[in-house]
PDB file of N, CA, C and O in Angstrom:
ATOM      1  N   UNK A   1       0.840  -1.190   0.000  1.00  0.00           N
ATOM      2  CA  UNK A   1       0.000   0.000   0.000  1.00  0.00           C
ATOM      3  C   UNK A   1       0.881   1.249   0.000  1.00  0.00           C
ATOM      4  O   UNK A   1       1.964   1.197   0.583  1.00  0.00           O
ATOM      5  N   UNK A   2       0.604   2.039  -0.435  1.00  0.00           N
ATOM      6  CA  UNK A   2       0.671   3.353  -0.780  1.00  0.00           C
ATOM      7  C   UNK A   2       0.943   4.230   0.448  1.00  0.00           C
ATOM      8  O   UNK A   2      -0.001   4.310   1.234  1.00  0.00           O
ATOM      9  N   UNK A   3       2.249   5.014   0.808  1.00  0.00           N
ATOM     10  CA  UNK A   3       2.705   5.795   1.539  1.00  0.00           C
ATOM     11  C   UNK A   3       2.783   7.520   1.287  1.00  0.00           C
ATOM     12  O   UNK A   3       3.559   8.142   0.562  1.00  0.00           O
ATOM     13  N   UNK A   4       1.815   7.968   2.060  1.00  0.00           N
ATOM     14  CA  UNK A   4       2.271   9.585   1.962  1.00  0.00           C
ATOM     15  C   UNK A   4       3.285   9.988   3.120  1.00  0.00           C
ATOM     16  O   UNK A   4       3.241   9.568   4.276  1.00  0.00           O
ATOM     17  N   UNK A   5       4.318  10.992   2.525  1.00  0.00           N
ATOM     18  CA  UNK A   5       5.264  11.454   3.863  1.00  0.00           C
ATOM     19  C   UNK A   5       5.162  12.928   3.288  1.00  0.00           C
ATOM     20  O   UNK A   5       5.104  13.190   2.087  1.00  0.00           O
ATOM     21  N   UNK A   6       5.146  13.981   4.464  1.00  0.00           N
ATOM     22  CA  UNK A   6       4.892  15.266   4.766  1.00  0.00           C
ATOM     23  C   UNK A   6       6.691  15.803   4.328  1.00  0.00           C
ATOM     24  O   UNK A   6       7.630  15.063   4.622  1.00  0.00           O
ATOM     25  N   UNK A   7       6.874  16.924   3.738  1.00  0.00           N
ATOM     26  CA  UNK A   7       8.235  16.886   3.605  1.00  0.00           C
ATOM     27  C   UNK A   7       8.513  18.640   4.311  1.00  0.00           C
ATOM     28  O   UNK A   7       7.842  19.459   3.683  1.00  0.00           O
ATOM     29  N   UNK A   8       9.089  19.073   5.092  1.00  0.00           N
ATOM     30  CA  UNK A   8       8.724  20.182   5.330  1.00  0.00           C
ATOM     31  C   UNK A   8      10.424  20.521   5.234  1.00  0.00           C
ATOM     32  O   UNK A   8      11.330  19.809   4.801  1.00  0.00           O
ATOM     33  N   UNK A   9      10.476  22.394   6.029  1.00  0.00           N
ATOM     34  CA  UNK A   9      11.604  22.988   5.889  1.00  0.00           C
ATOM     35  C   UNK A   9      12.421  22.912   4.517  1.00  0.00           C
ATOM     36  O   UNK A   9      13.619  22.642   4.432  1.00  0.00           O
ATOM     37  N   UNK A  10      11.658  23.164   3.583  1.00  0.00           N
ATOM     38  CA  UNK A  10      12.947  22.885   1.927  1.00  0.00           C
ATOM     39  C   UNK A  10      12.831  23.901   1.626  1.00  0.00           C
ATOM     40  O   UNK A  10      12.012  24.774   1.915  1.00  0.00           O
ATOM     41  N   UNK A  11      13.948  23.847   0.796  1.00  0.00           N
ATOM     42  CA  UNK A  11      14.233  25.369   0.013  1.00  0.00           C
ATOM     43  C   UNK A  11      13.446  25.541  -0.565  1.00  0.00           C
ATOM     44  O   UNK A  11      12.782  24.614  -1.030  1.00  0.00           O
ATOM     45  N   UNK A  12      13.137  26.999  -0.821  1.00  0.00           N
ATOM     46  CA  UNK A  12      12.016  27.148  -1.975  1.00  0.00           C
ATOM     47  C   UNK A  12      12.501  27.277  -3.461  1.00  0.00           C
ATOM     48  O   UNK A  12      11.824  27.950  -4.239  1.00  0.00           O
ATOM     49  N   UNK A  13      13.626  26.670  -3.877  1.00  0.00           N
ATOM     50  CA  UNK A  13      14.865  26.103  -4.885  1.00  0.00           C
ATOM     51  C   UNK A  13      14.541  25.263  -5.292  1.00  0.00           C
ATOM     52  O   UNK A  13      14.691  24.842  -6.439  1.00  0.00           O
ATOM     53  N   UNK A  14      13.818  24.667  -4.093  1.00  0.00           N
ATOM     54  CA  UNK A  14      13.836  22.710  -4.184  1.00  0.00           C
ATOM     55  C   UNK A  14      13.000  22.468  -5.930  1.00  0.00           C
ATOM     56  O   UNK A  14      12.010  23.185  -6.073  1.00  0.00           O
ATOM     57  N   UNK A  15      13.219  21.890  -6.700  1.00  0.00           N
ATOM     58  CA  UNK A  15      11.950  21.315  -7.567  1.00  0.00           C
ATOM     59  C   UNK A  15      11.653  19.752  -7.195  1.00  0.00           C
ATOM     60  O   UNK A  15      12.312  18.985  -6.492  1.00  0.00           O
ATOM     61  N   UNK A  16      10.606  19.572  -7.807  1.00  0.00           N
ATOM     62  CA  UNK A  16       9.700  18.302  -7.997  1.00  0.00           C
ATOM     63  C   UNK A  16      10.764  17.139  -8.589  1.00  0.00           C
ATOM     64  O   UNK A  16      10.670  16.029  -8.066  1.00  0.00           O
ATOM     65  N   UNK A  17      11.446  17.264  -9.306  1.00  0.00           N
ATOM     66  CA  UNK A  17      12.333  16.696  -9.705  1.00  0.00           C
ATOM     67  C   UNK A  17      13.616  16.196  -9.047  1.00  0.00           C
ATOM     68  O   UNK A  17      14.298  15.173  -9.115  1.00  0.00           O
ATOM     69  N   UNK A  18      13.657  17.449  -8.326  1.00  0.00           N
ATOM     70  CA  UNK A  18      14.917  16.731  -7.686  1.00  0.00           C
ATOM     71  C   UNK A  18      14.210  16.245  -6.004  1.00  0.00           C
ATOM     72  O   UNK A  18      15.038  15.605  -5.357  1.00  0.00           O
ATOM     73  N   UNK A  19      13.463  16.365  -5.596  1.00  0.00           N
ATOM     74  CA  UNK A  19      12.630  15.741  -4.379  1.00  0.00           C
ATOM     75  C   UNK A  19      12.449  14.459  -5.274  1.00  0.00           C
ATOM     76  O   UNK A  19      13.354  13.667  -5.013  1.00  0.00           O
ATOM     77  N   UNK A  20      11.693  14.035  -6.129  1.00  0.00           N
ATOM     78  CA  UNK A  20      11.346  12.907  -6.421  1.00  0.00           C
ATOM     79  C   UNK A  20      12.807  11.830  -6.226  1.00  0.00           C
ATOM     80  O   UNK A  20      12.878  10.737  -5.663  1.00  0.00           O
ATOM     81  N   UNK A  21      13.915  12.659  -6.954  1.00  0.00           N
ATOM     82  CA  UNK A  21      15.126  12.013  -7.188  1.00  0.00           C
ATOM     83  C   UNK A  21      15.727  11.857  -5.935  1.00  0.00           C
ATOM     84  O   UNK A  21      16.500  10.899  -5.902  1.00  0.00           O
ATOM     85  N   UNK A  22      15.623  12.482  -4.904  1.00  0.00           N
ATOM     86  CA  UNK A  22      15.928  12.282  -3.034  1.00  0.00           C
ATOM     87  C   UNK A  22      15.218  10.653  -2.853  1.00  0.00           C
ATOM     88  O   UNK A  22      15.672   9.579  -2.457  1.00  0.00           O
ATOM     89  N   UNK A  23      13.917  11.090  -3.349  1.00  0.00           N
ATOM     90  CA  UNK A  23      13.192   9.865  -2.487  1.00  0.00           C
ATOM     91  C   UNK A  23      13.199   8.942  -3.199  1.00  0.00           C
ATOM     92  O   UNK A  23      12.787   7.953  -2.591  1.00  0.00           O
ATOM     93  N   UNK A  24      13.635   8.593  -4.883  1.00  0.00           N
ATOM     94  CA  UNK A  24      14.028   7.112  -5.109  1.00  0.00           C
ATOM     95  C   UNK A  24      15.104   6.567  -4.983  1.00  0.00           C
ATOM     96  O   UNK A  24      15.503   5.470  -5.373  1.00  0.00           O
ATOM     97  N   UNK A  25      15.613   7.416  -4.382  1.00  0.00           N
ATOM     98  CA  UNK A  25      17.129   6.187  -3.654  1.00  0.00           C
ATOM     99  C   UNK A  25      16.400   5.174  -2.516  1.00  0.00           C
ATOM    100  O   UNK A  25      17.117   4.328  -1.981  1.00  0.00           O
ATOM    101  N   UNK A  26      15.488   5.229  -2.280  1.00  0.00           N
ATOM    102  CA  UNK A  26      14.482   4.355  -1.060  1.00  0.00           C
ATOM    103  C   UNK A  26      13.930   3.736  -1.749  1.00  0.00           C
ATOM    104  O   UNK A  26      14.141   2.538  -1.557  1.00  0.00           O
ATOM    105  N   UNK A  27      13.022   4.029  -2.816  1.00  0.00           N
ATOM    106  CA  UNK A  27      11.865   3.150  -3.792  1.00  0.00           C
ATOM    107  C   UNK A  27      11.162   3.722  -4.061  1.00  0.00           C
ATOM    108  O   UNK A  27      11.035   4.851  -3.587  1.00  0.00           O
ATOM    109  N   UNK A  28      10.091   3.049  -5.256  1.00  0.00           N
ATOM    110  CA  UNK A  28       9.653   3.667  -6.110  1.00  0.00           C
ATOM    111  C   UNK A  28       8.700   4.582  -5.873  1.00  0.00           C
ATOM    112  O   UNK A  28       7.619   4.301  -5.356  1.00  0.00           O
ATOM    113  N   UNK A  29       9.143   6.050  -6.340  1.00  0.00           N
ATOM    114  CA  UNK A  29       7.912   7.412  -5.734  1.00  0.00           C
ATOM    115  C   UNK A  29       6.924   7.657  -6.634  1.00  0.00           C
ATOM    116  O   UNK A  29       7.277   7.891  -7.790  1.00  0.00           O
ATOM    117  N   UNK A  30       5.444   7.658  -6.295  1.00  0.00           N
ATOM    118  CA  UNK A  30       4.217   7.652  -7.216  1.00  0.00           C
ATOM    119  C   UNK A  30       4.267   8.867  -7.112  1.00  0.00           C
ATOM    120  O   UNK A  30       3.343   9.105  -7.890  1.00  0.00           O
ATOM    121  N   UNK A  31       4.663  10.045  -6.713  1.00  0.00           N
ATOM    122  CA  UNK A  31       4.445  11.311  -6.914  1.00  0.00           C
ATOM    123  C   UNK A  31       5.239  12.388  -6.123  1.00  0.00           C
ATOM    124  O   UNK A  31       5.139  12.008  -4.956  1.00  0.00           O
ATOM    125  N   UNK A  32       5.753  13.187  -6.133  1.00  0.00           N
ATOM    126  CA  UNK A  32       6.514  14.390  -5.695  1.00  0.00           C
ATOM    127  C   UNK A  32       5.517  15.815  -5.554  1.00  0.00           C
ATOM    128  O   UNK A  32       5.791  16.566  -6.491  1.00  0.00           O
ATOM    129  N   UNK A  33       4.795  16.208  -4.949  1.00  0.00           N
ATOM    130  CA  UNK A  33       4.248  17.816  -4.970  1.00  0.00           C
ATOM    131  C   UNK A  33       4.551  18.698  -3.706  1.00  0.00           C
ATOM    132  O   UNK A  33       4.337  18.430  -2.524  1.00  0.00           O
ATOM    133  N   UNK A  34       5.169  19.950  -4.332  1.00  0.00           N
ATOM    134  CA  UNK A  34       5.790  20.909  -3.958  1.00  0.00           C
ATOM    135  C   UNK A  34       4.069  21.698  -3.769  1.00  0.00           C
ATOM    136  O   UNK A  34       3.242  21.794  -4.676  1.00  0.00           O
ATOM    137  N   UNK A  35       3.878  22.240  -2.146  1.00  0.00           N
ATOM    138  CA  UNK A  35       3.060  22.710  -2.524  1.00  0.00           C
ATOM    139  C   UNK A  35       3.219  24.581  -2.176  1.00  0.00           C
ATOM    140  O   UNK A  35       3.731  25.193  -1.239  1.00  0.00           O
ATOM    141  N   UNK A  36       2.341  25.133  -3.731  1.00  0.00           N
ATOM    142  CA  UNK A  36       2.660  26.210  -3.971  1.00  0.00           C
ATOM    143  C   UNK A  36       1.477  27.302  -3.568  1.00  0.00           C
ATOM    144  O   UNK A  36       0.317  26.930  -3.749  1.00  0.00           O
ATOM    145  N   UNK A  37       1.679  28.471  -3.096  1.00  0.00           N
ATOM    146  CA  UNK A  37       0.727  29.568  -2.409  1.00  0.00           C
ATOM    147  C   UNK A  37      -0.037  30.006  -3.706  1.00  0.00           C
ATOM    148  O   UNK A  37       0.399  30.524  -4.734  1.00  0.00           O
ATOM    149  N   UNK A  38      -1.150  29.689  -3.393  1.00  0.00           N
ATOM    150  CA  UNK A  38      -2.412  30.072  -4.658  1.00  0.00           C
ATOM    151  C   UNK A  38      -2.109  31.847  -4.801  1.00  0.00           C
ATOM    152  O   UNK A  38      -2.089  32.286  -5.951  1.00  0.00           O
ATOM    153  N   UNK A  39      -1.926  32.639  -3.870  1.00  0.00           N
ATOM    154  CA  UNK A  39      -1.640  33.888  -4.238  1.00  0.00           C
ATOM    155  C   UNK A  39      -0.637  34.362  -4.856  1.00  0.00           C
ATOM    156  O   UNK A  39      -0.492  35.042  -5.872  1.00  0.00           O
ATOM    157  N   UNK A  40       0.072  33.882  -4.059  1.00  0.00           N
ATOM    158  CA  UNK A  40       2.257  34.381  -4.556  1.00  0.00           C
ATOM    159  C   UNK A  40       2.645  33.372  -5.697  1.00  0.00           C
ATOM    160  O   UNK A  40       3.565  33.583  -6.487  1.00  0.00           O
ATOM    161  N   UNK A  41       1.954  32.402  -5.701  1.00  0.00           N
ATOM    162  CA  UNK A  41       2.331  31.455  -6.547  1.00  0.00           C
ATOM    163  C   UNK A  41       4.173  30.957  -6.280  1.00  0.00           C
ATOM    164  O   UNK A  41       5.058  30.705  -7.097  1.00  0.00           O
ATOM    165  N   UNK A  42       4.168  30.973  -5.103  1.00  0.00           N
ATOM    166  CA  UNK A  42       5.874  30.726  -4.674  1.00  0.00           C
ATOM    167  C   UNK A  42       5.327  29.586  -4.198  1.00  0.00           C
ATOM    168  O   UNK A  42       4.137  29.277  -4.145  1.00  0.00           O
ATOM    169  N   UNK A  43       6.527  28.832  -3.770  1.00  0.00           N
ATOM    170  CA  UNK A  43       6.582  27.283  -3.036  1.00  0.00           C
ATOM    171  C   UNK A  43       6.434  27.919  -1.814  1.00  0.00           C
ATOM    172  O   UNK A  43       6.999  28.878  -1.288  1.00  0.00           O
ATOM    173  N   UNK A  44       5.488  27.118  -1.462  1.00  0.00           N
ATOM    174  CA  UNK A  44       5.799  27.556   0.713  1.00  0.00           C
ATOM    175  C   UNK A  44       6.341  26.572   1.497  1.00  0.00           C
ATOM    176  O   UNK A  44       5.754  26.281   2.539  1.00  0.00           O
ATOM    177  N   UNK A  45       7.219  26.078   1.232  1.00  0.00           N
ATOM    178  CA  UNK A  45       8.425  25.708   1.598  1.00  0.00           C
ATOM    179  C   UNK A  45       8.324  23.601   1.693  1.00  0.00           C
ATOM    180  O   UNK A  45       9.332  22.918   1.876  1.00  0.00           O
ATOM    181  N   UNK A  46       7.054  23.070   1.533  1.00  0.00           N
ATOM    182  CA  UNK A  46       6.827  22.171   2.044  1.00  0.00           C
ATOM    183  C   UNK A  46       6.146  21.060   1.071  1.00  0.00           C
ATOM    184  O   UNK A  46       6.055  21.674   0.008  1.00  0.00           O
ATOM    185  N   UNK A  47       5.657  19.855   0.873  1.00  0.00           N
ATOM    186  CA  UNK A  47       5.968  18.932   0.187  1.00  0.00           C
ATOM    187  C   UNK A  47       4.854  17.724   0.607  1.00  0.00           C
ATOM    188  O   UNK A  47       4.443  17.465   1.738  1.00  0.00           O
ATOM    189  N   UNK A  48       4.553  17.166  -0.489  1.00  0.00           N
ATOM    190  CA  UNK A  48       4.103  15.727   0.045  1.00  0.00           C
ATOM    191  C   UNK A  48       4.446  14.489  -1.279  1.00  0.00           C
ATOM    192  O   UNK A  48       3.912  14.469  -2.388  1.00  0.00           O
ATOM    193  N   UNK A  49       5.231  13.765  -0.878  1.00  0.00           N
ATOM    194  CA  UNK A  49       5.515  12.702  -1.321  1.00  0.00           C
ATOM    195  C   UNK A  49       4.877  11.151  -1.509  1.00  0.00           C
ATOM    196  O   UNK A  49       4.638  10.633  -0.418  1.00  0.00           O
ATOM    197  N   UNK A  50       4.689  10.657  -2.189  1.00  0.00           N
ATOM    198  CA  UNK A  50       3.903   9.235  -1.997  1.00  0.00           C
ATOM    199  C   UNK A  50       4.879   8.377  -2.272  1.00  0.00           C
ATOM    200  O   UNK A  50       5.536   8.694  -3.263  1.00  0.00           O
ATOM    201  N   UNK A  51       5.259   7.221  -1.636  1.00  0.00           N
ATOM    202  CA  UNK A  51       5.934   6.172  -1.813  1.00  0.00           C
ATOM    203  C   UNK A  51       4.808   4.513  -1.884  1.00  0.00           C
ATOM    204  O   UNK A  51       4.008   4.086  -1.051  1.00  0.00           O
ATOM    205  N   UNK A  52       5.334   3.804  -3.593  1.00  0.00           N
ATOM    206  CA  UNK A  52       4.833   3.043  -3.163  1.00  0.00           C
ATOM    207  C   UNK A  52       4.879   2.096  -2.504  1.00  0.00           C
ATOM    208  O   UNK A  52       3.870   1.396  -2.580  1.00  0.00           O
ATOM    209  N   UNK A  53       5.857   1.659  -1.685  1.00  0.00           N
ATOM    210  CA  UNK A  53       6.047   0.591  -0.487  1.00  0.00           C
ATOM    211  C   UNK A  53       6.073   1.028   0.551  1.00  0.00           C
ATOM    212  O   UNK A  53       6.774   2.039   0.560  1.00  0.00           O
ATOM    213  N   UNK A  54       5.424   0.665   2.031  1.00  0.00           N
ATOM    214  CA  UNK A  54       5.143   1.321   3.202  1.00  0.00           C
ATOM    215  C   UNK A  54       6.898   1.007   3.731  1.00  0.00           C
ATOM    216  O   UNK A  54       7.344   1.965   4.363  1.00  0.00           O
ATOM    217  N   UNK A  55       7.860  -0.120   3.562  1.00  0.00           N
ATOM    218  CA  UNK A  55       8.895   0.171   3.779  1.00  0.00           C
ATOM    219  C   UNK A  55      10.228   0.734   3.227  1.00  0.00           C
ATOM    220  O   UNK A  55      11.362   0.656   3.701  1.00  0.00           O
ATOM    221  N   UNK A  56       9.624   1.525   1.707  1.00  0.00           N
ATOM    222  CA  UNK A  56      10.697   2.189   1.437  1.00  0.00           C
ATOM    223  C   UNK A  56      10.297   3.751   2.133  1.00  0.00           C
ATOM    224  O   UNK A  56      11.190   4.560   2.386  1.00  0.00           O
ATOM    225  N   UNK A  57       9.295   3.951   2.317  1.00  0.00           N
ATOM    226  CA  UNK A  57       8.759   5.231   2.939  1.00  0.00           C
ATOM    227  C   UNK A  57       9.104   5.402   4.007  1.00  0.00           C
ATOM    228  O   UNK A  57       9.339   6.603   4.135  1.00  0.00           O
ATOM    229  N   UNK A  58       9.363   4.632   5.305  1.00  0.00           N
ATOM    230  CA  UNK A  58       9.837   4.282   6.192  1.00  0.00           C
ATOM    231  C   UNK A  58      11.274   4.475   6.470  1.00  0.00           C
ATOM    232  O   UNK A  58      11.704   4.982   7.505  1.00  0.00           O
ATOM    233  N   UNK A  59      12.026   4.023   5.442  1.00  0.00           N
ATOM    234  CA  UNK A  59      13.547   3.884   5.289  1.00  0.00           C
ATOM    235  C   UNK A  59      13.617   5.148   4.924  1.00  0.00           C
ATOM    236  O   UNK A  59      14.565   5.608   5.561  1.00  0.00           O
ATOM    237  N   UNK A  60      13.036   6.198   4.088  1.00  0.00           N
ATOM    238  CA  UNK A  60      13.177   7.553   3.539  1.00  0.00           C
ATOM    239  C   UNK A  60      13.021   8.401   4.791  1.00  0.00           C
ATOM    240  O   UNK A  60      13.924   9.111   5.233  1.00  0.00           O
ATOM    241  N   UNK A  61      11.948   8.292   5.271  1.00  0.00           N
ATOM    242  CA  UNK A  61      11.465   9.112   6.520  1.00  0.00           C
ATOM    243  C   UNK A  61      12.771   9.312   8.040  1.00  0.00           C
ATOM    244  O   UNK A  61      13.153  10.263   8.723  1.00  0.00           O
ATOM    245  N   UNK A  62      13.090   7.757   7.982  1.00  0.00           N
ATOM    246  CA  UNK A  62      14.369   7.585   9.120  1.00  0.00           C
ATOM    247  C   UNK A  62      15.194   8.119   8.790  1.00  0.00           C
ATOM    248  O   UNK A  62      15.698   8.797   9.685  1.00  0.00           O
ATOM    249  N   UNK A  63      16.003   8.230   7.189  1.00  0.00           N
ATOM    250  CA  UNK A  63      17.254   8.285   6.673  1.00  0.00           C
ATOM    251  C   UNK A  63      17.229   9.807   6.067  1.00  0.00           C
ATOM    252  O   UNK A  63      18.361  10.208   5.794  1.00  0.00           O
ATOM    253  N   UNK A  64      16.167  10.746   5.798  1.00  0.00           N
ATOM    254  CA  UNK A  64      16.210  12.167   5.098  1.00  0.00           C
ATOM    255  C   UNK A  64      15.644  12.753   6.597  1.00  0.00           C
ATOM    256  O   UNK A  64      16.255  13.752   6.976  1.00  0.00           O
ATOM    257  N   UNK A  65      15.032  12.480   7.109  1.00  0.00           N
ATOM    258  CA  UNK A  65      14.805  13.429   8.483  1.00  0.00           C
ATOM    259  C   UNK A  65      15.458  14.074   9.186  1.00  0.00           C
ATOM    260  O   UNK A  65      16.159  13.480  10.006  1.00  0.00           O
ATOM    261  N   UNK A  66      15.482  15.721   9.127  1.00  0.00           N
ATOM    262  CA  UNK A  66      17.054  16.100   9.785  1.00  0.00           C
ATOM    263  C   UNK A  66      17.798  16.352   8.466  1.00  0.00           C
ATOM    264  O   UNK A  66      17.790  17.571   8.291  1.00  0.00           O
ATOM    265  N   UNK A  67      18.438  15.733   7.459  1.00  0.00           N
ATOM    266  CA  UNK A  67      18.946  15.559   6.302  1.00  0.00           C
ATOM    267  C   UNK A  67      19.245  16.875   6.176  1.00  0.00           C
ATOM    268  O   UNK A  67      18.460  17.556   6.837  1.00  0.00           O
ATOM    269  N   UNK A  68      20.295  17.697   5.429  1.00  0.00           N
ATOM    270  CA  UNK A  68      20.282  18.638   5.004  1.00  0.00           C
ATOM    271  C   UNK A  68      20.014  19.099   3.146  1.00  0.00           C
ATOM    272  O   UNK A  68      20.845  18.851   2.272  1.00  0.00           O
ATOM    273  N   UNK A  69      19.554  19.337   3.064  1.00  0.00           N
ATOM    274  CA  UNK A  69      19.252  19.395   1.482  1.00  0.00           C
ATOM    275  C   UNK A  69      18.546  20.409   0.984  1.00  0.00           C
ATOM    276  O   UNK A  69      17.370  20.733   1.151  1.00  0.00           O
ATOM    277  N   UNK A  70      20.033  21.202  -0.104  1.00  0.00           N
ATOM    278  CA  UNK A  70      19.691  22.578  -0.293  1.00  0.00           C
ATOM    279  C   UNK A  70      19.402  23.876   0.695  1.00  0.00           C
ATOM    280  O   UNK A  70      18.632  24.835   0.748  1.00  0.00           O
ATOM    281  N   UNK A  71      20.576  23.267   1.494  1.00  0.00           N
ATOM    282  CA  UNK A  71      21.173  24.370   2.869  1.00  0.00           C
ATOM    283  C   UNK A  71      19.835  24.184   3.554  1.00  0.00           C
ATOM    284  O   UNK A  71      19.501  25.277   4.012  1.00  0.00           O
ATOM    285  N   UNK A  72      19.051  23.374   3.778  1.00  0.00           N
ATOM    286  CA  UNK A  72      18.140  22.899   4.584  1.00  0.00           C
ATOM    287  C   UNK A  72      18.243  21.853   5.485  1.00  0.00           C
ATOM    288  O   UNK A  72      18.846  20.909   4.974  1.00  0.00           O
ATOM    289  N   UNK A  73      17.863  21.632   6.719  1.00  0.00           N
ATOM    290  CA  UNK A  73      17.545  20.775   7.301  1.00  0.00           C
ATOM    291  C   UNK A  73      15.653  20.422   7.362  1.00  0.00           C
ATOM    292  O   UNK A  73      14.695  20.950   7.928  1.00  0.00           O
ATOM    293  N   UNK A  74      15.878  19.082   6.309  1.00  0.00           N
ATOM    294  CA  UNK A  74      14.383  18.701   6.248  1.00  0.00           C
ATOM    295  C   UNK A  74      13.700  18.406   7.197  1.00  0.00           C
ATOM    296  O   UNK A  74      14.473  17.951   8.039  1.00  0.00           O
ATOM    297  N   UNK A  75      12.144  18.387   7.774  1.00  0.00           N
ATOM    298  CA  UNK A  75      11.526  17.898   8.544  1.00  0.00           C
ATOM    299  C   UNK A  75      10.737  16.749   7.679  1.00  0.00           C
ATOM    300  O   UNK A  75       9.711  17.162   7.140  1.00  0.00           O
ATOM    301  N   UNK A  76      11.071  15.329   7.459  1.00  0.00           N
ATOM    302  CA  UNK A  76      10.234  14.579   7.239  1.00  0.00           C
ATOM    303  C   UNK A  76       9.823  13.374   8.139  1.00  0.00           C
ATOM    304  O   UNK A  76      10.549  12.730   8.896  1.00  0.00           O
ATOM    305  N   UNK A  77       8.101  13.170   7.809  1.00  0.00           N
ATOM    306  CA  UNK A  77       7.655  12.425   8.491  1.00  0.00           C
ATOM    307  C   UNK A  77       5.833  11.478   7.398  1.00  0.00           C
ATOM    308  O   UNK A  77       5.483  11.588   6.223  1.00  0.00           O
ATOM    309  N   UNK A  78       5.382  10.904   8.253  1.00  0.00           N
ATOM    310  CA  UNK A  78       4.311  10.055   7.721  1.00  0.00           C
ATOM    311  C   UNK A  78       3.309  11.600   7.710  1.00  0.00           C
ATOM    312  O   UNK A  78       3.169  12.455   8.584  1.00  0.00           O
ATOM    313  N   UNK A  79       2.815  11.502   6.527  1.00  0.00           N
ATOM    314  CA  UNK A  79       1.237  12.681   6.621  1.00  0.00           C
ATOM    315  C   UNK A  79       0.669  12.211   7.087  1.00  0.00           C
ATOM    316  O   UNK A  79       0.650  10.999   6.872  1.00  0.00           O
ATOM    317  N   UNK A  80      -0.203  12.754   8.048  1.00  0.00           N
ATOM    318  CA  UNK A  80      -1.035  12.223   8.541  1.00  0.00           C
ATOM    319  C   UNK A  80      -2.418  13.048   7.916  1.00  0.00           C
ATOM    320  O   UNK A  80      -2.639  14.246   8.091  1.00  0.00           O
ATOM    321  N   UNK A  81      -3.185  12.206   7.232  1.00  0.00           N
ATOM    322  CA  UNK A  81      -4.282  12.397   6.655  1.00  0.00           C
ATOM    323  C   UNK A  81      -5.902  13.167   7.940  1.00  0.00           C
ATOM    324  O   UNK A  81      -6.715  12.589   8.662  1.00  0.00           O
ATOM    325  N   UNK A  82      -5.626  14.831   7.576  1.00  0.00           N
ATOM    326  CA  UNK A  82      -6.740  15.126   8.175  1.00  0.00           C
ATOM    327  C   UNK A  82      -8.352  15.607   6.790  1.00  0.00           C
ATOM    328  O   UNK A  82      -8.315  15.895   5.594  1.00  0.00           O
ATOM    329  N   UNK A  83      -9.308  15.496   7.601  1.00  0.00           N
ATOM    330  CA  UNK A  83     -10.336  15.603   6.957  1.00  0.00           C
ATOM    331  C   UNK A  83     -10.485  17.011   6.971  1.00  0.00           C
ATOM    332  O   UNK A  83     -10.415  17.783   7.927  1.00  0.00           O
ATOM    333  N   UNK A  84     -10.749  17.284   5.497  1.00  0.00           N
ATOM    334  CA  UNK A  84     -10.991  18.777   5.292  1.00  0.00           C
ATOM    335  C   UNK A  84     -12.574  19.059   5.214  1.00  0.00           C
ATOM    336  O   UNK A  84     -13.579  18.471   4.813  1.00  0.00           O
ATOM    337  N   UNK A  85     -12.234  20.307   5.830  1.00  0.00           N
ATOM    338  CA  UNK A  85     -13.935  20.819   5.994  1.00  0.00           C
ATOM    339  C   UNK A  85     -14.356  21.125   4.763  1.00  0.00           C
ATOM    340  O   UNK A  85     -13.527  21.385   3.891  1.00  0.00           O
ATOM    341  N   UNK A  86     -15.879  21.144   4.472  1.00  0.00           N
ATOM    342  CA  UNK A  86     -16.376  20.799   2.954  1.00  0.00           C
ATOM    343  C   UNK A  86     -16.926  21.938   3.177  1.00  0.00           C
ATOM    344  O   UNK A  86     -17.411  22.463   4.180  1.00  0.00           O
ATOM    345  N   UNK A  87     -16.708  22.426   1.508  1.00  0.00           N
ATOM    346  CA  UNK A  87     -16.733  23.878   1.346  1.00  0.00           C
ATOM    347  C   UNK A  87     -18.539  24.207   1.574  1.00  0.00           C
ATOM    348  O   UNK A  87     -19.414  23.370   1.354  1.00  0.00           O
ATOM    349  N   UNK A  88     -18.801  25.777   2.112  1.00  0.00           N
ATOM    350  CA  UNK A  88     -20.028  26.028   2.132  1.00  0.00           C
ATOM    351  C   UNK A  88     -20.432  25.196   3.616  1.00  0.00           C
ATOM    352  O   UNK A  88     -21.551  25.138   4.125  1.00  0.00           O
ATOM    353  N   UNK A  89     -19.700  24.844   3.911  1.00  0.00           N
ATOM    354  CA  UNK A  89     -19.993  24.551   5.876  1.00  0.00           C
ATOM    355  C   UNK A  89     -20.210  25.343   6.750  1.00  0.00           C
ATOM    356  O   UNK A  89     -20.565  25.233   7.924  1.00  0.00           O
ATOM    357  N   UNK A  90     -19.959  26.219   6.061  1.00  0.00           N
ATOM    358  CA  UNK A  90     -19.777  27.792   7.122  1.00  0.00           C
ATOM    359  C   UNK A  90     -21.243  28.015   7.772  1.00  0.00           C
ATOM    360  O   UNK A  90     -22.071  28.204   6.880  1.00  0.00           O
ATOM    361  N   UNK A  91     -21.903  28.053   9.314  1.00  0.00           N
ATOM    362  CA  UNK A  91     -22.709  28.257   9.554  1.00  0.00           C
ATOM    363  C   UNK A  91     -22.786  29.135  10.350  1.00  0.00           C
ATOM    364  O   UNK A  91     -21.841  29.039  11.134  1.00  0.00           O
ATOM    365  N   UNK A  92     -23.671  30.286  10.665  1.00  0.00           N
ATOM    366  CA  UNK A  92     -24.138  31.703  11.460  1.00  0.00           C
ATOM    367  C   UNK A  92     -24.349  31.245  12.391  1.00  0.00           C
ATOM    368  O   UNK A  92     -24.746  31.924  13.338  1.00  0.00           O
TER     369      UNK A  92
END
């Protein structure tokens, strides 16, 4: 099954490309997204990765955590999947 990990503290340098290329030295990555500020349209600094084996995600998470990359020290860890409030919820 299918692994998301939260990737935080990165340069805003970082691309999709080269995050993806971090995390297949562990195994195979279903996706790399840099996520970017709908206003500024800049990276805000942070990331979510999918790995598809729960133990190469694991091995990535132990072994890049702390990591320095691109004069960064990364914060990575497991996302933890929260439920987003559904739009038009807003009540008086």
């Amino acid at each position: 099954m299918a692994k998301k990990i939260y990737v935080g503290n990165m340069s805003y340098r970082t691309t999709e490309e080269e995050l993806r290329d971090l995390f297949a030295q562990y195994g195979t990555v279903l996706s790399a997204n840099i996520i970017i500020d709908r206003e500024t349209r800049r990276p805000k600094g942070f990331a979510f990765v999918e790995m598809e084996e729960d133990a190469s995600a694991d091995a990535a998470i132990s072994e890049l955590d702390g990591k320095d990359f691109g004069g960064r020290n990364l914060r990575v860890n497991e996302a933890i999947a929260k439920p987003r409030p559904a739009h038009g919820s807003y009540h008086h």
